[in-house]
C-alpha positions as YAML, in Angstrom:
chain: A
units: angstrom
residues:
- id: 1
  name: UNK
  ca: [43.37, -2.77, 8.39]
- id: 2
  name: UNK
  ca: [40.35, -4.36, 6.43]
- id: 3
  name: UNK
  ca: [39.53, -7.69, 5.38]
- id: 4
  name: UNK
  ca: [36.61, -8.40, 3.64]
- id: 5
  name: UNK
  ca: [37.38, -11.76, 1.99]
- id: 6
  name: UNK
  ca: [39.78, -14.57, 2.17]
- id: 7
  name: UNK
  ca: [41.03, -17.26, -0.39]
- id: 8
  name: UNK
  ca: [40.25, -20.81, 0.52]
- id: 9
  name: UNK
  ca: [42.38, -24.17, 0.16]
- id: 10
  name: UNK
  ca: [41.73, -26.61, -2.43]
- id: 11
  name: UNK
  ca: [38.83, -28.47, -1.43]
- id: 12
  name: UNK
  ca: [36.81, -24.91, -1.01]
- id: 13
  name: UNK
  ca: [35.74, -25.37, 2.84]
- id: 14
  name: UNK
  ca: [38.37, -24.27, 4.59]
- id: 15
  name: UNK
  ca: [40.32, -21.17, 4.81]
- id: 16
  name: UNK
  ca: [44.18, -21.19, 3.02]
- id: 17
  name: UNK
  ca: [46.27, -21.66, 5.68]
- id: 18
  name: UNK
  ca: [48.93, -19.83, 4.37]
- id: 19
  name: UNK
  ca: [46.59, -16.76, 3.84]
- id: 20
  name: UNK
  ca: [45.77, -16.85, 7.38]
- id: 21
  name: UNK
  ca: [49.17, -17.32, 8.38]
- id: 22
  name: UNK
  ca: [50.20, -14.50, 6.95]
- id: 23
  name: UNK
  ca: [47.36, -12.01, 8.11]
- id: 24
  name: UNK
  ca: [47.78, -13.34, 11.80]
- id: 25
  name: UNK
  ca: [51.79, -12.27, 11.28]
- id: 26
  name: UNK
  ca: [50.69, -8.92, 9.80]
- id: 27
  name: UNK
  ca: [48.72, -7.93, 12.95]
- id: 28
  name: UNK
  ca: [50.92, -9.42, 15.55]
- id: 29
  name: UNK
  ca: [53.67, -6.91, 13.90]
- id: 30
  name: UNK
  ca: [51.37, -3.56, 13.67]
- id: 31
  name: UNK
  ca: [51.52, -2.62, 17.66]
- id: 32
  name: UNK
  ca: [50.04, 0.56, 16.16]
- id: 33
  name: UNK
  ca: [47.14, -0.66, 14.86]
- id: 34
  name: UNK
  ca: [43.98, 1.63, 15.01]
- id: 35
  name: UNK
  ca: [41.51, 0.66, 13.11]
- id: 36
  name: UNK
  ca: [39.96, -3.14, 12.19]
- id: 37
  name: UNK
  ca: [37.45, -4.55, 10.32]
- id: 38
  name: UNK
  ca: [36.64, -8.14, 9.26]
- id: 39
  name: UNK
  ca: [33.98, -9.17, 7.46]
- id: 40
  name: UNK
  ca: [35.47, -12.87, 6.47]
- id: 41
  name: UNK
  ca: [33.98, -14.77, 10.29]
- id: 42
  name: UNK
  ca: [35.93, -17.46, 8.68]
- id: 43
  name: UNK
  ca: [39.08, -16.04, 9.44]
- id: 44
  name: UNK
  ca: [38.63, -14.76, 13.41]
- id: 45
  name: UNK
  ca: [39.01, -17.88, 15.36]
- id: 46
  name: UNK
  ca: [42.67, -17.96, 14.01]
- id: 47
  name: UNK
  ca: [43.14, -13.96, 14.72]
- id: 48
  name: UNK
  ca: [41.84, -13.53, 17.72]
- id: 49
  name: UNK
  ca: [45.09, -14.14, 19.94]
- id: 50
  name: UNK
  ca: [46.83, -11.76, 17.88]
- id: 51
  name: UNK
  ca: [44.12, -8.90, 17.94]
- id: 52
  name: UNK
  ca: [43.78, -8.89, 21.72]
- id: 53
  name: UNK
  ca: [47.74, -8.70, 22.19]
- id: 54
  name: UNK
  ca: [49.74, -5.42, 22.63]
- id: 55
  name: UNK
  ca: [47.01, -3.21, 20.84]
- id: 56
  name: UNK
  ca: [46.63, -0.39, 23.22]
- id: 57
  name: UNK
  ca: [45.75, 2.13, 19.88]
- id: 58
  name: UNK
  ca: [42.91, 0.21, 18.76]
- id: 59
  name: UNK
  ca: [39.73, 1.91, 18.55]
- id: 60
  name: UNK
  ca: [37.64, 1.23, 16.38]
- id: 61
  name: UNK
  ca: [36.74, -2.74, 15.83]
- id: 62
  name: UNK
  ca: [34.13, -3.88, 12.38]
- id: 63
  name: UNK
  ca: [33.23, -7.45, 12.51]
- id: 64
  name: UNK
  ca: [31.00, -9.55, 10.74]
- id: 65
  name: UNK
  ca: [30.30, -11.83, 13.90]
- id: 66
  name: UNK
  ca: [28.05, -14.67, 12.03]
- id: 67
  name: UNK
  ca: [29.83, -17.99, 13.83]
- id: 68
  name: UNK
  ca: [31.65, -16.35, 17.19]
- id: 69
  name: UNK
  ca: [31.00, -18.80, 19.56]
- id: 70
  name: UNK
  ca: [30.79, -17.79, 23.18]
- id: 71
  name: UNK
  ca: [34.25, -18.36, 24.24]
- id: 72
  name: UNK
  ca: [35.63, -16.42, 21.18]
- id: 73
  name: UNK
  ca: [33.09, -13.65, 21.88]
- id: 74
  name: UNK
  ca: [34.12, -13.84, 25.60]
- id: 75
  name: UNK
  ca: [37.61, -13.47, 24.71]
- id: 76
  name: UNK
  ca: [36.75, -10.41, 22.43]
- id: 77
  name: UNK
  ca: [34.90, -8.72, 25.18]
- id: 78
  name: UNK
  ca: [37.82, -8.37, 26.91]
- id: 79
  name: UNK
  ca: [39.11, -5.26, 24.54]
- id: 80
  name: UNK
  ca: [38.46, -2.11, 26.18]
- id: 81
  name: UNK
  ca: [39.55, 1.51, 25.01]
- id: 82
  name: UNK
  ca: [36.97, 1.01, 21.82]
- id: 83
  name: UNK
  ca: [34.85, 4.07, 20.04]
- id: 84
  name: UNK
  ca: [33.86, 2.41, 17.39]
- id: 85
  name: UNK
  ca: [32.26, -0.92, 17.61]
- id: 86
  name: UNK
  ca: [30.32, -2.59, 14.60]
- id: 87
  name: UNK
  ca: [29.15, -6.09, 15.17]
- id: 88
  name: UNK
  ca: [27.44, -7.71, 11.47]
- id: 89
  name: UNK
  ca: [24.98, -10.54, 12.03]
- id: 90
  name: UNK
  ca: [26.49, -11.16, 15.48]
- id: 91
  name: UNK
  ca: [25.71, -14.68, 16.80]
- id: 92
  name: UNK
  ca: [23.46, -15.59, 19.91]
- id: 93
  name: UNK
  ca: [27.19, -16.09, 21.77]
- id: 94
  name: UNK
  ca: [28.33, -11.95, 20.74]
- id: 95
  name: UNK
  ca: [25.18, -10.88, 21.58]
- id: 96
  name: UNK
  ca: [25.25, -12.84, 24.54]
- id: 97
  name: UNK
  ca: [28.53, -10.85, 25.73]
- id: 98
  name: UNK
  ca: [27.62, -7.09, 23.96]
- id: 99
  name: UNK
  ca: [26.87, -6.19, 28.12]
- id: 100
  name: UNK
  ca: [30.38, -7.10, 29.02]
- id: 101
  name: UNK
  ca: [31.92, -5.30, 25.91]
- id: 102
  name: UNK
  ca: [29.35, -2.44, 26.57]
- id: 103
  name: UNK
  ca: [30.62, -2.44, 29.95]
- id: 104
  name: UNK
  ca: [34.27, -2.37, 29.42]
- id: 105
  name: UNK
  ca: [33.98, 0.43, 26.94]
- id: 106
  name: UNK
  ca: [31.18, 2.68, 28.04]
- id: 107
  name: UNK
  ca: [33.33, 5.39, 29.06]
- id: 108
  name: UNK
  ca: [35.05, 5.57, 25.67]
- id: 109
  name: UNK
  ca: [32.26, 4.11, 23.32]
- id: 110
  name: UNK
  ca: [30.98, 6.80, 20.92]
- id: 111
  name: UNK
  ca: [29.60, 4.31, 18.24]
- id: 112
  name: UNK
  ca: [28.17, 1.36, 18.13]
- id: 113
  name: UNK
  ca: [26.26, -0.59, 15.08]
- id: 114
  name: UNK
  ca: [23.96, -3.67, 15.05]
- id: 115
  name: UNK
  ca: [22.75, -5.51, 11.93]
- id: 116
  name: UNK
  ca: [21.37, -8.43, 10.35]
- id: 117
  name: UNK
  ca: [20.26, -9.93, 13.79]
- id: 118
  name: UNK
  ca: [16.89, -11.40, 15.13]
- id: 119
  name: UNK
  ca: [18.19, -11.27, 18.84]
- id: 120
  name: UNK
  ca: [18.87, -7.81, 19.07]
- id: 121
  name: UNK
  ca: [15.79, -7.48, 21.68]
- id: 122
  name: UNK
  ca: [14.31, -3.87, 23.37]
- id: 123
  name: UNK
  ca: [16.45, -5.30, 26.41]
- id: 124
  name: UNK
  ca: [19.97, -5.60, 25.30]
- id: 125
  name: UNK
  ca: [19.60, -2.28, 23.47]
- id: 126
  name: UNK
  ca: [18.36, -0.25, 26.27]
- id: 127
  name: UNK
  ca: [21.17, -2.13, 28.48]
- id: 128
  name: UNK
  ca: [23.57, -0.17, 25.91]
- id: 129
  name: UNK
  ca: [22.23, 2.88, 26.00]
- id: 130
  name: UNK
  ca: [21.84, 2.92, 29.80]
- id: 131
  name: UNK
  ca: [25.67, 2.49, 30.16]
- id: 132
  name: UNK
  ca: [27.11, 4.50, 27.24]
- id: 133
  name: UNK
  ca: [26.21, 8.24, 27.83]
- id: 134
  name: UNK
  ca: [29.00, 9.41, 25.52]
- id: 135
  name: UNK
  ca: [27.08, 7.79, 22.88]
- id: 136
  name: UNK
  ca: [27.13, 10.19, 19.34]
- id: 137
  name: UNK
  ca: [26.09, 7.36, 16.80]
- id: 138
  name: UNK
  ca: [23.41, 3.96, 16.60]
- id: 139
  name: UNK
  ca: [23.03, 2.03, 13.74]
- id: 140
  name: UNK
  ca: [19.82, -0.05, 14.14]
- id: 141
  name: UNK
  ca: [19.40, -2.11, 11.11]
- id: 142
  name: UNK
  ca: [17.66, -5.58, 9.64]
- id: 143
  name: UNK
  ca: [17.25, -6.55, 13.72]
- id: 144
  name: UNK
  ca: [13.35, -7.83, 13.41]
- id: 145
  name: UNK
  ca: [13.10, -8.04, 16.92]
- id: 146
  name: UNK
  ca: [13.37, -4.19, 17.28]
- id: 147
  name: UNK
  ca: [11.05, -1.83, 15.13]
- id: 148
  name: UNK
  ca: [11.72, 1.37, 15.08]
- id: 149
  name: UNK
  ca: [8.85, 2.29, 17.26]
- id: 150
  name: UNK
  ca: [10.92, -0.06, 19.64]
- id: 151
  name: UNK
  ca: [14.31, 1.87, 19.01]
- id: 152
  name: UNK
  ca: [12.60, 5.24, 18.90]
- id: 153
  name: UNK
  ca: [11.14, 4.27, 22.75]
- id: 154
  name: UNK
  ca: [14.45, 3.28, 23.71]
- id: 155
  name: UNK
  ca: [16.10, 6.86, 22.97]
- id: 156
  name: UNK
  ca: [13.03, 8.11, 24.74]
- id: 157
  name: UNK
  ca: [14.21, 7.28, 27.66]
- id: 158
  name: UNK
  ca: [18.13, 7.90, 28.01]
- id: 159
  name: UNK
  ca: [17.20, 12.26, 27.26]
- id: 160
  name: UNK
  ca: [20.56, 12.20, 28.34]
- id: 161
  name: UNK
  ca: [21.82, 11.12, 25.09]
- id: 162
  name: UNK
  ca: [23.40, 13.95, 22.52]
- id: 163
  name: UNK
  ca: [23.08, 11.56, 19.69]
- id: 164
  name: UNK
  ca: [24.14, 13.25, 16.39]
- id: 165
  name: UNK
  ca: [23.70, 10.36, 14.09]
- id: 166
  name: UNK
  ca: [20.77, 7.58, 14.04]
- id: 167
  name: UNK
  ca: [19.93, 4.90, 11.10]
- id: 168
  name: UNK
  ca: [16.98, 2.30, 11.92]
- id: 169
  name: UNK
  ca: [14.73, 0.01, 9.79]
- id: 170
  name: UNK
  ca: [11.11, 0.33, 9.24]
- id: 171
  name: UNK
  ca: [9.47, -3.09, 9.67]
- id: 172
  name: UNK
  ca: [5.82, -2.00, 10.62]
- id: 173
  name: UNK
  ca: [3.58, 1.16, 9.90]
- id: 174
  name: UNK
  ca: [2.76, 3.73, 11.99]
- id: 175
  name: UNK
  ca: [0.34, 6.81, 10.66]
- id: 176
  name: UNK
  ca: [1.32, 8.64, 13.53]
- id: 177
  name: UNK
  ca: [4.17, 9.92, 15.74]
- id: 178
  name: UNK
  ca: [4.09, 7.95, 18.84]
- id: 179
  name: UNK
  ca: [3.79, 9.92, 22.50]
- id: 180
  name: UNK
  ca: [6.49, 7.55, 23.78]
- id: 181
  name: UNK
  ca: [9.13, 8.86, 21.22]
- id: 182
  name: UNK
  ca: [11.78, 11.35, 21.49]
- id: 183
  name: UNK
  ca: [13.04, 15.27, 20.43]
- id: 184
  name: UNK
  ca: [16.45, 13.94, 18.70]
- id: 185
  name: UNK
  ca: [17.06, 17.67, 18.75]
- id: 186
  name: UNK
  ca: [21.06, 17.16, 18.59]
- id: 187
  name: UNK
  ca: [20.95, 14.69, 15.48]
- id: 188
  name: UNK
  ca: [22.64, 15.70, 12.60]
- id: 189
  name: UNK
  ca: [22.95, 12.20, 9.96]
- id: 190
  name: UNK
  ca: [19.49, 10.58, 9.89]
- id: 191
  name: UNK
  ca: [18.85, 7.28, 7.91]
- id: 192
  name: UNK
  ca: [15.81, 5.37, 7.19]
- id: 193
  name: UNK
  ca: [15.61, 2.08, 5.59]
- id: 194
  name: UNK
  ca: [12.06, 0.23, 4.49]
- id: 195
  name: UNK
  ca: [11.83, -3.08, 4.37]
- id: 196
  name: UNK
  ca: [8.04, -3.97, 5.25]
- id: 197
  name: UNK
  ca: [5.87, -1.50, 4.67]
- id: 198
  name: UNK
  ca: [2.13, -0.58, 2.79]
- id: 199
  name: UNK
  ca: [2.39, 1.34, -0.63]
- id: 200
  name: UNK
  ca: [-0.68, 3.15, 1.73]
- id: 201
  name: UNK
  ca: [1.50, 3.57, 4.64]
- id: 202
  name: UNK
  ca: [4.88, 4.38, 3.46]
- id: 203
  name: UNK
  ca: [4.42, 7.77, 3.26]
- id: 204
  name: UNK
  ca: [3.00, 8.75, 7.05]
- id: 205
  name: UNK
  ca: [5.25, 6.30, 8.21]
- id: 206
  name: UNK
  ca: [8.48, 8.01, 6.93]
- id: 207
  name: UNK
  ca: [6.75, 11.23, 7.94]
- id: 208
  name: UNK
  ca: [6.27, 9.67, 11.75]
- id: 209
  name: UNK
  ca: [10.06, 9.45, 12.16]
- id: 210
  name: UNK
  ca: [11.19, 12.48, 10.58]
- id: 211
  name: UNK
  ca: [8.69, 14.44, 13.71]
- id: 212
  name: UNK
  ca: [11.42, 13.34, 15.72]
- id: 213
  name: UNK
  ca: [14.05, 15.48, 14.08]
- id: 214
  name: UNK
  ca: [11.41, 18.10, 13.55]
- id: 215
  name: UNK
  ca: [13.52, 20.91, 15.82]
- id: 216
  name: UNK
  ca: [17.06, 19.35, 14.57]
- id: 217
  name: UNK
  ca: [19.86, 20.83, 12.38]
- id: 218
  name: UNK
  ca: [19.80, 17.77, 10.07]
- id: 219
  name: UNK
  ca: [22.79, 17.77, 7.89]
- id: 220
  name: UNK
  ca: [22.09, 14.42, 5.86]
- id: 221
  name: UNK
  ca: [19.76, 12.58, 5.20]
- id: 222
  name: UNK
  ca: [18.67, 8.99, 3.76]
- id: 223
  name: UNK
  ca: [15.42, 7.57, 2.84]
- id: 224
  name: UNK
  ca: [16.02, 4.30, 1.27]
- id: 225
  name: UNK
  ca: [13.11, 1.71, -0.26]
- id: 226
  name: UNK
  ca: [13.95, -2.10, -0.67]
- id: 227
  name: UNK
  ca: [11.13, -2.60, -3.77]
- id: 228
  name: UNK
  ca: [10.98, 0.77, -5.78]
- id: 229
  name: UNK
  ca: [8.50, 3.41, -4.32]
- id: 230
  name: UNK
  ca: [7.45, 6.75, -5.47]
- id: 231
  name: UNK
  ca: [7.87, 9.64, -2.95]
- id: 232
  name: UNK
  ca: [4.56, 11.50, -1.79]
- id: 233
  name: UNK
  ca: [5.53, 15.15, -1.85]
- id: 234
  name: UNK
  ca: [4.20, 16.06, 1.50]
- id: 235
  name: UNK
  ca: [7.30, 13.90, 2.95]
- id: 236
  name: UNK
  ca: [9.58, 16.01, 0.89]
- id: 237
  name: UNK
  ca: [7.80, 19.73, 1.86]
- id: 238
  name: UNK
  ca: [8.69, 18.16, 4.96]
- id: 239
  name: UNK
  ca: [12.18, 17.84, 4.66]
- id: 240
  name: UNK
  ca: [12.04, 21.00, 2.80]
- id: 241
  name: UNK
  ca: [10.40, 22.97, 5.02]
- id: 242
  name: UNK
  ca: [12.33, 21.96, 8.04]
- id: 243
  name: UNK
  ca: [15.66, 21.68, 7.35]
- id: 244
  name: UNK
  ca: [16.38, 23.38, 4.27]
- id: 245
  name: UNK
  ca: [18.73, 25.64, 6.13]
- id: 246
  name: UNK
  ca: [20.87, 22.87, 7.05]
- id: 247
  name: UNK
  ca: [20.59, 20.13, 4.53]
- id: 248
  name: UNK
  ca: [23.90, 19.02, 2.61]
- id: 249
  name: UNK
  ca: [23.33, 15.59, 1.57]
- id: 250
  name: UNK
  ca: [19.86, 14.09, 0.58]
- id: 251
  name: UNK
  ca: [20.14, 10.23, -0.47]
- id: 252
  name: UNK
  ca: [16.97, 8.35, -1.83]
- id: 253
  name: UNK
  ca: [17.39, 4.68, -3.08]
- id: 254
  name: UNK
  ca: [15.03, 3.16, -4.79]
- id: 255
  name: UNK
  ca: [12.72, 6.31, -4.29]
- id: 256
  name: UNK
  ca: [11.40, 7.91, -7.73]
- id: 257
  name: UNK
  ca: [10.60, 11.46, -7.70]
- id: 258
  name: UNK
  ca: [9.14, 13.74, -10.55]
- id: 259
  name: UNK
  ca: [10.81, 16.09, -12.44]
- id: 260
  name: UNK
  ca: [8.59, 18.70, -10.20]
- id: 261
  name: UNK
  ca: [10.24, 17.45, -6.99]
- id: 262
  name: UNK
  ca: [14.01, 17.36, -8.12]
- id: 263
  name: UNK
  ca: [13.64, 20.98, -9.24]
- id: 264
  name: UNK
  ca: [11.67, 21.94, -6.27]
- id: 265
  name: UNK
  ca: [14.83, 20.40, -4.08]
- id: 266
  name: UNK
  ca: [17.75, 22.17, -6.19]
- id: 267
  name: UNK
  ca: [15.38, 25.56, -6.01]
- id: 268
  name: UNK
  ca: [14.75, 25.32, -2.03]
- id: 269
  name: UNK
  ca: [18.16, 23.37, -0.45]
- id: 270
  name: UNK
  ca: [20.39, 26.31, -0.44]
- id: 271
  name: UNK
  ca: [23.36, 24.66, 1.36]
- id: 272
  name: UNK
  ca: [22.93, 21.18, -0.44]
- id: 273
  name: UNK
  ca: [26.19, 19.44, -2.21]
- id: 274
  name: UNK
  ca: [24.98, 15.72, -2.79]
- id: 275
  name: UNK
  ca: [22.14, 14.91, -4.10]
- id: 276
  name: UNK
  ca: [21.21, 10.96, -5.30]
- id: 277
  name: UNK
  ca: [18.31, 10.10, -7.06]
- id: 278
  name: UNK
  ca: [17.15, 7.71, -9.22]
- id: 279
  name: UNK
  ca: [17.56, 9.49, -12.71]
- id: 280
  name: UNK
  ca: [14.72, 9.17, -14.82]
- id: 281
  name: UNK
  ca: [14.28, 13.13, -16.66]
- id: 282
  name: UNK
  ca: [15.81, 14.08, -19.68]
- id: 283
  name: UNK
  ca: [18.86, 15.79, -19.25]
- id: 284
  name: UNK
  ca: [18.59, 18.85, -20.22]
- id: 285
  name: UNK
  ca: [16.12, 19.33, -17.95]
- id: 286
  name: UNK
  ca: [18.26, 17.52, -15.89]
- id: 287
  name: UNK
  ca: [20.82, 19.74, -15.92]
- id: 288
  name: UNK
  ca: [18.81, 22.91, -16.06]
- id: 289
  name: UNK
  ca: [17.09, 22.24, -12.73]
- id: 290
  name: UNK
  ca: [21.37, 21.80, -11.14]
- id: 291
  name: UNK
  ca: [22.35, 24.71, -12.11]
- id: 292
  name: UNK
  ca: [19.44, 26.22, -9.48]
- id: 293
  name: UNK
  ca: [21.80, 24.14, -6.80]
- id: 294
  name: UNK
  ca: [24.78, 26.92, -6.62]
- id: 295
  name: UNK
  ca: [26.42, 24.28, -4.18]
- id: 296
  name: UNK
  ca: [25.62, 21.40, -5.49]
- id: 297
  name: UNK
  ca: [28.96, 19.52, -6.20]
- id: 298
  name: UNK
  ca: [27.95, 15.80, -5.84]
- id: 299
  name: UNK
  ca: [25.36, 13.57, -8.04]
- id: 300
  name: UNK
  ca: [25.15, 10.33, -7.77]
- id: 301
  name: UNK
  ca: [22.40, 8.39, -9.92]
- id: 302
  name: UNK
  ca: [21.33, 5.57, -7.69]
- id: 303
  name: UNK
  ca: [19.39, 2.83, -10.62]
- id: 304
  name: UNK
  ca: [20.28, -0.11, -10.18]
- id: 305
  name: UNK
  ca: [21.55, -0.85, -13.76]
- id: 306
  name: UNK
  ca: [18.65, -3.63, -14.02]
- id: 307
  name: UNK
  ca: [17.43, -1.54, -17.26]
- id: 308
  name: UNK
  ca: [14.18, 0.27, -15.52]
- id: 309
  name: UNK
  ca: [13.22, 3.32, -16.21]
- id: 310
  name: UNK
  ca: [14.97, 3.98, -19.69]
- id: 311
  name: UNK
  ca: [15.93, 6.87, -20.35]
- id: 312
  name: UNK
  ca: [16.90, 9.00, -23.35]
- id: 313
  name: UNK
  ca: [19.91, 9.85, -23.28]
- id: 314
  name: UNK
  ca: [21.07, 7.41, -21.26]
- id: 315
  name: UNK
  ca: [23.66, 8.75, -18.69]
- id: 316
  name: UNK
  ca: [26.31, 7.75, -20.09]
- id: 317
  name: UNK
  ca: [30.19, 9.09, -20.55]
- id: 318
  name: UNK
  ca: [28.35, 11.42, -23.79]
- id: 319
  name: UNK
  ca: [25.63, 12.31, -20.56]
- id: 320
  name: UNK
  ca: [28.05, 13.11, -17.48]
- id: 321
  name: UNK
  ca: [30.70, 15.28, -19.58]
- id: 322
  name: UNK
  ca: [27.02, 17.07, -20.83]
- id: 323
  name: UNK
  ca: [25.83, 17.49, -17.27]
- id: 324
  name: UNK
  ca: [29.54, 18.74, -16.25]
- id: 325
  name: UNK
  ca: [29.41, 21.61, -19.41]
- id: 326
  name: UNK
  ca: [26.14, 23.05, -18.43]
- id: 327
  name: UNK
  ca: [26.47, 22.68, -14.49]
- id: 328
  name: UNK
  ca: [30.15, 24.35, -13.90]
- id: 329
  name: UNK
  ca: [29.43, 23.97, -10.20]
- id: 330
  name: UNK
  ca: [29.27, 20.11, -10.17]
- id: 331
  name: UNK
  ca: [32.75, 18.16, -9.67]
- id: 332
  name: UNK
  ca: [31.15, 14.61, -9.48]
- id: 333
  name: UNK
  ca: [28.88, 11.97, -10.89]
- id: 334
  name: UNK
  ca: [28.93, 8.56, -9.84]
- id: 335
  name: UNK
  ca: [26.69, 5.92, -11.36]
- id: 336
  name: UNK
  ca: [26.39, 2.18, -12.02]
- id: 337
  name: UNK
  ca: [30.41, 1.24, -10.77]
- id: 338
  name: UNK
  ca: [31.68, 4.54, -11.79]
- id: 339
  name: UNK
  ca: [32.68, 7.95, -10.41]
- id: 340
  name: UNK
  ca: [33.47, 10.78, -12.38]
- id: 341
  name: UNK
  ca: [35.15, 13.89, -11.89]
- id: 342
  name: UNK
  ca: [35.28, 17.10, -13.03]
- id: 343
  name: UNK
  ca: [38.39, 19.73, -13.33]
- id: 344
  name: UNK
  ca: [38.00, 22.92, -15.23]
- id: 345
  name: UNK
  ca: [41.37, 24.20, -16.78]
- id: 346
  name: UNK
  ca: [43.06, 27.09, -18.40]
- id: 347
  name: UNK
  ca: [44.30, 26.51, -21.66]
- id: 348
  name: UNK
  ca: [47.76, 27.73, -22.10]
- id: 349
  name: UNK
  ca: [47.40, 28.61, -25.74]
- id: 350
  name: UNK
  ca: [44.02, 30.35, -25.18]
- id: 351
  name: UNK
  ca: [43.43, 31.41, -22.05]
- id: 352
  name: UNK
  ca: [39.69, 29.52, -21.46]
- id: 353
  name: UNK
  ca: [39.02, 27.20, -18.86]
- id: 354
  name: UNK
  ca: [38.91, 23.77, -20.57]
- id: 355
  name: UNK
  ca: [37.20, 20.70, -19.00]
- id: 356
  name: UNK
  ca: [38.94, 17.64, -18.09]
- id: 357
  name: UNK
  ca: [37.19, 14.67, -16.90]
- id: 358
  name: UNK
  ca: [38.44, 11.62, -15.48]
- id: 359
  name: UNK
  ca: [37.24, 8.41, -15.18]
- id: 360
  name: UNK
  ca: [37.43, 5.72, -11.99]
- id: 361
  name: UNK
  ca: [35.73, 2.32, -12.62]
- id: 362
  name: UNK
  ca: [34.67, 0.34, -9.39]
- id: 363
  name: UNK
  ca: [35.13, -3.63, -9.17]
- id: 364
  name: UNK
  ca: [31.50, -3.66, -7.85]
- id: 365
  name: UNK
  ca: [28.64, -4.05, -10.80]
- id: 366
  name: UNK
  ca: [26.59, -2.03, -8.77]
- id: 367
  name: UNK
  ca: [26.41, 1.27, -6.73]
- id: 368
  name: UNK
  ca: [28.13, 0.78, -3.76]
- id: 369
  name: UNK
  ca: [26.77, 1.85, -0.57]
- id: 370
  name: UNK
  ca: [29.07, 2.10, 2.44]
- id: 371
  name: UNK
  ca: [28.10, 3.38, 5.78]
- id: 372
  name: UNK
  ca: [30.49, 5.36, 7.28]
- id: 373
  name: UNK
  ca: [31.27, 6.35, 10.76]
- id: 374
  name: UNK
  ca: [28.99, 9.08, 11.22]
- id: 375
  name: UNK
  ca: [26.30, 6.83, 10.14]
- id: 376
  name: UNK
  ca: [25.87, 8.74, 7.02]
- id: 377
  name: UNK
  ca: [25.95, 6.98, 3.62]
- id: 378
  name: UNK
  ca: [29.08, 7.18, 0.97]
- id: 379
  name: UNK
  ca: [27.13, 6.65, -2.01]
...
């Protein structure tokens, strides 16, 4: 069950009653409820009762915990048999109880995410990862009180850890690996977002953190930019050179690479099937540099749709159904709030294969970007 907004009465401060009524009936009746996520904190205080009763399939919890106080965060603590646990700008008063829900779950607890939160301290993390050695995924993100050099210290110590999937936030530079930071040697789903960081230093920064994975079998992988940066090629001969046996996804947002470096990456990434970028060459050479990928299925063009970068011709419907002609591999190409998707056939009167495509339009304006439970991101 997911709820990510709620209507509100009248006078626009309050939740509608009635709403809430009926979404407190819904999960009182589903006894088989496995999954939840709520990202309207307006709404838990009048759930809670209901979520804690006669749930014993629940395992996976997604909250956006801006206004628990600490007897509603008490009161949530109490859940045990959780995997999954996702806590969204969590108040002092969640954070305050994570120990006790860390505690209560830490034999079952396989995933936990933190974000938007300036009281997620070195402390309270390496509490958690004391207590949960069946720990596969962390999700690190937007908490300024813990850098990545900070998180990266943290894993250092718990070796014990098998942790296949890791996203963090760079806040601060550093030119170097750090002595003090670990061999993720079991990760598979790596993400990395920027938020403060020198044009100077971006570079051997994001090149510091991927010596960690240096010796792992990295499946996917995310580099992602909060003010538009362009991508020194010694951090992708990096990538390249390390884990193009194993690479499937490679995601950068808001990272503009040349024309040399997306052909270089659909020449060298044998095993890669998504590929996002934000498009800026002509299509044709666009397209000619795909067909390299023989298993490339996915593209997704991550612009924003603020108008940068034009680009002739642009990628539109006219583009995609060109891209899908000349690259018979690729199946689909999402952009600015839509996906498409490719489906090659026969004709009955002729015998070719004939190309269909079909069109889905998302609500969103924009690209959507949705973390899933692996840590990886849906793009």
């Amino acid at each position: 069950m997911t709820i990510r907004s709620i209507p509100t009465a009248a006078n626009g401060s309050k939740p509608d009653m009635l709403f809430v009524a009926t979404v407190a009936k819904c999960i009182e009746l589903c006894e088989n409820l496995v999954s939840f996520t709520c990202t309207a904190h307006a709404l838990l205080p009048f759930i809670l009762t209901k979520l804690l009763s006669q749930k014993p399939r629940l395992t996976e919890v997604k909250l956006e915990a801006l206004t628990l106080s600490v007897t509603e965060a008490t009161e949530l603590a109490k859940m045990e048999g959780l995997t999954h646990l996702t806590l969204e700008s969590p108040s002092r008063g969640a954070l305050h109880l994570l120990e006790k829900w860390v505690g209560n779950n830490r034999g079952q607890l396989t995933c936990l995410s933190l974000s938007n939160s300036i009281d997620v301290t070195p402390g309270l993390l390496g509490y958690s990862l004391a207590h949960l050695s069946n720990l596969k995924s962390l999700s690190i993100t937007n908490c300024l009180a813990t850098t990545h050099k900070d998180l990266l210290r943290q894993l250092n110590q718990y070796p014990q850890l098998s942790l296949e999937s890791l996203a963090l936030t760079i806040y601060t530079s550093t030119r170097e690996a750090d002595a003090l930071w670990p061999d993720l040697f079991s990760l598979k789903h790596l993400t990395i977002h920027v938020r403060q960081c020198g044009k100077e230093d971006l570079n051997p920064t994001v090149k510091s953190v991927l010596s960690c994975v240096s010796h792992a079998a990295l499946e996917s992988l995310t580099l992602r930019d909060i003010d538009r940066a362009e991508l020194h090629t010694s951090v992708l001969n990096t990538v390249i050179k390390e884990h193009k046996r194993t690479l499937r996804k490679l995601n950068f947002v808001s990272f503009i690479l040349t024309e040399g470096q997306i052909r270089e990456i659909c020449l060298e990434l044998k095993e890669l099937r998504q590929l996002a970028v934000f498009i800026t060459v002509y299509l044709d050479v666009l397209a000619a540099y795909i067909s390299k990928a023989k298993r490339l299925t996915t593209l997704v063009d991550t612009q924003s749709g603020t108008g940068h970068a034009a680009r002739d011709p642009s990628l539109d419907s006219r583009g995609v159904k060109k891209l899908f002609k000349k690259c018979v591999g690729l199946r689909t190409v999402k952009t600015t709030g839509r996906t498409y998707t490719a489906e090659w056939k026969e004709s009955g009167k002729t015998g070719e294969k004939e190309l269909k495509v079909t069109l889905h339009r998302l609500r969103q304006p924009f690209v959507v970007l949705r973390e899933g439970r692996d840590g990886t991101w849906d793009l």
